[in-house]
C-alpha positions in Angstrom: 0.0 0.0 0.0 1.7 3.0 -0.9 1.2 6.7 0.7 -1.5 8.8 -1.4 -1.4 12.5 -0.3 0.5 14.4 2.3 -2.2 16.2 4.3 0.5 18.2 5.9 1.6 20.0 2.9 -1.7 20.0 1.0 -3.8 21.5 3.4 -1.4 23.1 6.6 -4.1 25.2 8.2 -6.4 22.0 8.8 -2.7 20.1 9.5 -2.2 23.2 12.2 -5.5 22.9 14.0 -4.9 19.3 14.8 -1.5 20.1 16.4 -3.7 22.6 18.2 -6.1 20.3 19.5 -2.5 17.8 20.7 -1.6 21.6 22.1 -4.4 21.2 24.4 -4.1 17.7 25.1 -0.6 18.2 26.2 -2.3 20.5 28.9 -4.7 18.4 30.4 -5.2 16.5 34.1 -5.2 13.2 32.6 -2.4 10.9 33.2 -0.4 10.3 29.9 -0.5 6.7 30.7 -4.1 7.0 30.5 -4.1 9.2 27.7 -2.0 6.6 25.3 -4.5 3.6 26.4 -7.2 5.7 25.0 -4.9 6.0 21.8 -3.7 2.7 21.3 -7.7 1.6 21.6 -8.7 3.6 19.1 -6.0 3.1 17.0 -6.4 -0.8 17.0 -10.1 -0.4 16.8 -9.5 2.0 13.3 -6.6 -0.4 11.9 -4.3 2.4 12.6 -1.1 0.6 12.0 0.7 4.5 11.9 -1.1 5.5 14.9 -0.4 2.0 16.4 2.8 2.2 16.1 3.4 5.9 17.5 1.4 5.8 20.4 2.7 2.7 21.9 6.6 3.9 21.3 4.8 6.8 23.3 3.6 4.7 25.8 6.2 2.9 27.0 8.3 5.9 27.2 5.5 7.0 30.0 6.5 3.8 31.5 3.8 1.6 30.3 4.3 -2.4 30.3 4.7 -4.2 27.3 2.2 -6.6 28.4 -0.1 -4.4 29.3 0.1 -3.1 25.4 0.3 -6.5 24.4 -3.3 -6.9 26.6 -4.8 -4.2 25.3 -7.2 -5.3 22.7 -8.6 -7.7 25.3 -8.9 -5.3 28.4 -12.3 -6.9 29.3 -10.5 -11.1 29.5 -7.5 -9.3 31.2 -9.0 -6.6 33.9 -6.5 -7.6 36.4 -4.6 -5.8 34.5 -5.9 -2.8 34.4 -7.3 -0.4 37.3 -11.2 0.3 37.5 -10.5 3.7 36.1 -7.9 2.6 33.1 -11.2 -0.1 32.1 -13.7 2.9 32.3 -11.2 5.2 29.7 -11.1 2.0 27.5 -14.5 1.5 27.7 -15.3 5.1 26.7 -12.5 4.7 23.8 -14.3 2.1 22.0 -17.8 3.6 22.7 -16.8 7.1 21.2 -14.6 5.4 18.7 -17.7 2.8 17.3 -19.9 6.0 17.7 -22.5 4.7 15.3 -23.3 1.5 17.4 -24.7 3.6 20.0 -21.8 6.0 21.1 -20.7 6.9 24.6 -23.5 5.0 26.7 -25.5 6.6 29.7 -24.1 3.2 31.6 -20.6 3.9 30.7 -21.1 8.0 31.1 -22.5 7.1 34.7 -19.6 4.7 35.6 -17.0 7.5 34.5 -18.9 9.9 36.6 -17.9 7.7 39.7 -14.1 8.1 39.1 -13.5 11.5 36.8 -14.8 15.1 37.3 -16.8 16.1 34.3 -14.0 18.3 33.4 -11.9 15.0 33.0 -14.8 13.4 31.0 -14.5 16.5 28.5 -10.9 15.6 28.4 -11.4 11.7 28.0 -13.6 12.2 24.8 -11.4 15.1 23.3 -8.4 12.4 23.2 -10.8 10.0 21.5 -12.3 12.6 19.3 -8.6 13.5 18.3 -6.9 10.0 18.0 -9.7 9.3 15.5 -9.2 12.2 13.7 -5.9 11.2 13.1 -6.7 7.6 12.6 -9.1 8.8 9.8 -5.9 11.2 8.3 -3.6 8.5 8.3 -5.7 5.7 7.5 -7.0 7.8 4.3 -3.4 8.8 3.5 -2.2 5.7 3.6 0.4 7.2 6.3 3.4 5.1 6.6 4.9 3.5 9.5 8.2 4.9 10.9 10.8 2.9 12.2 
């Protein structure tokens, strides 16, 4: 598969206000470990393989476990691997990632309520509203792996 366009050079202004949108997530109260397990998610959900690739080279340099990324895709066989919270992210990833099943669910919403300010839930759906923005970029693109 080879690359198609480069999104970055054809269209910089729309390029720019996605590094604006990482801008903010650099900023916010979530934990980056948190943060990349809602990008990896999304990323495997979206056959990402660029996305994939990046964020968990990101994620262990936040001191993430390789078999935790390895466990990932199967959070829900594997939960005593993951804290209450880190399930209720992932669960929210794939909800706001396969938005047209049903989308973020009033039973998930209500479970995040128990462990995040709403302020954080805003945060939690802006990194999954972003990763799949990107997904969808570099997906479309055709984006190639880096070593």
């Amino acid at each position: 598969m080879g690359k198609r366009i480069d999104i970055h050079n054809l269209a910089p202004q729309a390029f720019k206000a996605m590094l604006g949108l990482e801008g903010f997530l650099a900023q916010i109260s979530i934990d980056k470990k948190l943060i990349e397990l809602i990008k990896i998610r999304a990323s495997q959900i979206n056959n990402c393989a660029y996305c994939i690739n990046m964020h968990t080279k990101d994620a262990l340099k936040n001191g993430e476990t390789s078999q935790r990324i390895f466990l990932i895709s199967a959070w829900r066989e594997a939960t005593k691997f993951f804290t209450e919270e880190e399930q209720i992210v992932l669960e929210m990833a794939e909800e706001i990632t396969l938005i047209s099943e049903q989308g973020l669910s009033e039973t998930t919403y209500q479970k995040a309520l128990k462990h995040f300010s709403e302020l954080q839930i805003a945060e939690i759906i802006m990194v999954a509203v972003t990763i799949n923005a990107w997904n969808r970029i570099a997906v479309s693109s055709h984006t190639q792996i880096e070593n």
